[in-house]
C-alpha positions, -999 to 999 in steps of 0.1 A, spaced: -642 -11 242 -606 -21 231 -574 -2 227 -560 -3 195 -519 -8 193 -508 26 169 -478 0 161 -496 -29 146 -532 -17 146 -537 -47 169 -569 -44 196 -560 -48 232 -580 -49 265 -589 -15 280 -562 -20 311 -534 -33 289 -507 -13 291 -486 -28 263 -499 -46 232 -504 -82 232 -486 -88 197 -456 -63 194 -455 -52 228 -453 -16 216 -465 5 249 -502 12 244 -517 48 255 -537 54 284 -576 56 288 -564 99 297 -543 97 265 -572 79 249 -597 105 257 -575 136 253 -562 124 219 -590 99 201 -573 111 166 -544 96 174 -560 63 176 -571 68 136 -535 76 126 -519 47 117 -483 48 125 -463 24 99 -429 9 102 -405 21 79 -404 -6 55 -367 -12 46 -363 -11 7 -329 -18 -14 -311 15 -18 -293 15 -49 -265 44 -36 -263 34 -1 -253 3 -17 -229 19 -45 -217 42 -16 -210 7 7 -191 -8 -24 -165 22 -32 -157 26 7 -150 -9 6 -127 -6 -27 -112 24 -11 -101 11 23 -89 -18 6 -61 -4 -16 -57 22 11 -48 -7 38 -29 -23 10 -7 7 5 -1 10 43 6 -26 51 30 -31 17 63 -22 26 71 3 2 101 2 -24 125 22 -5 120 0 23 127 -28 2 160 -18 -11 172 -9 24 163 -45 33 179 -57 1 210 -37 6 214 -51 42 210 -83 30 233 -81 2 260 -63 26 266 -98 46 284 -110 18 308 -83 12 335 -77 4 327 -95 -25 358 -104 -51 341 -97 -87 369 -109 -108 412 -103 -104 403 -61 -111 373 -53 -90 360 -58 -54 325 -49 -47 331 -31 -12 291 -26 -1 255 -19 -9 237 13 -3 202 19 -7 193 57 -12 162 75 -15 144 81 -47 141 46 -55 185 42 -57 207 16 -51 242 23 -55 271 -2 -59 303 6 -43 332 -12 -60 370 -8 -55 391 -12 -87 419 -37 -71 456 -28 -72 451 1 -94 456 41 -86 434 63 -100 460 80 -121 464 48 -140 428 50 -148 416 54 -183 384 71 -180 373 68 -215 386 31 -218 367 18 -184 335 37 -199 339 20 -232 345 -18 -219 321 -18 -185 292 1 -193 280 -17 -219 279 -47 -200 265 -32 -168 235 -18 -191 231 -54 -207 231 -70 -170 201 -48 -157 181 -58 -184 183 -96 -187 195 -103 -152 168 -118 -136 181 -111 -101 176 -77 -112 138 -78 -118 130 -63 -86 145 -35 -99 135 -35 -131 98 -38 -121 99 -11 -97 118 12 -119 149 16 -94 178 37 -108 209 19 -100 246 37 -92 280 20 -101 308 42 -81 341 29 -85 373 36 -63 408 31 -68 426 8 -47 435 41 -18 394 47 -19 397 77 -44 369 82 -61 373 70 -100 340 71 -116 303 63 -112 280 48 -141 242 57 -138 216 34 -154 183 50 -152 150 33 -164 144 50 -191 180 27 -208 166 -6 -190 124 -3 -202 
């Protein structure tokens, strides 16, 4: 009489105690005796078939954690104009032309970098408001949007702040370009 492997349905010698082939442990002649059904059940392996949403399932967590470590690992913009404004700030003071300094470089939050220019040898009370408005805007609003050093910006949607002082550090004016007047 043999023992037969539930496992592999292989037969085995009466006193083996595991099966010859898969090594599966084999049941006793007591277990044999007790239980003979158990030697007509045949136990299969469960066979391991494609699975259409464990693979869909594998593909979306993939997509997931890849823009999600792309998001964490990016720098984001504000970041970027910090580094941008530090940068920038190692060249100031920075003579413009014979009637404006620019001073410094701040980056704010909300996606803002603001330009901090002093109006050279001239008091705020000789300021025309109007006038300034009239000649430097237009040409601040032309700049953002053909510059290309100013693609970063334009790209990322930045709002950028012209604040000009008079020559004691009065505030004058400031000149918002937003990107709804750049797109």
């Amino acid at each position: 009489m043999k023992k037969k492997c539930s496992n592999c349905q292989t037969e085995n010698d009466l006193n083996s105690k595991y099966c010859s082939i898969c090594g599966f442990k084999l049941p006793t002649s007591d277990d044999i005796n007790l239980k003979p059904e158990v030697e007509d059940l045949k136990v299969k392996k469960p066979t391991k078939k494609f699975d259409l949403k464990t693979f869909l399932g594998f593909i979306v967590g993939f997509i997931i954690m890849f823009f999600v470590t792309q998001s964490l690992f990016k720098p984001s913009i504000d970041k970027q104009l910090v580094e941008f404004a530090n940068e920038f700030n190692k060249t100031c003071p920075m003579n413009i032309d014979e009637y404006t300094t620019l001073k410094n470089v701040v980056a704010l939050p909300d996606k803002t970098i603001q330009y901090n220019y002093v109006l050279v040898g001239i008091a705020k009370a000789d300021v025309k408001i109007d006038t300034v408005k009239k000649y430097i805007f237009p040409g601040i609003l032309q700049n953002v949007k053909t510059n290309p050093d100013m693609k970063l910006f334009r790209d990322n949607k930045v709002t950028l702040n012209y604040s000009y002082s008079d020559k004691n550090g009065e505030y004058v004016t400031k000149y918002i370009v937003k990107p709804e007047m750049y797109e």
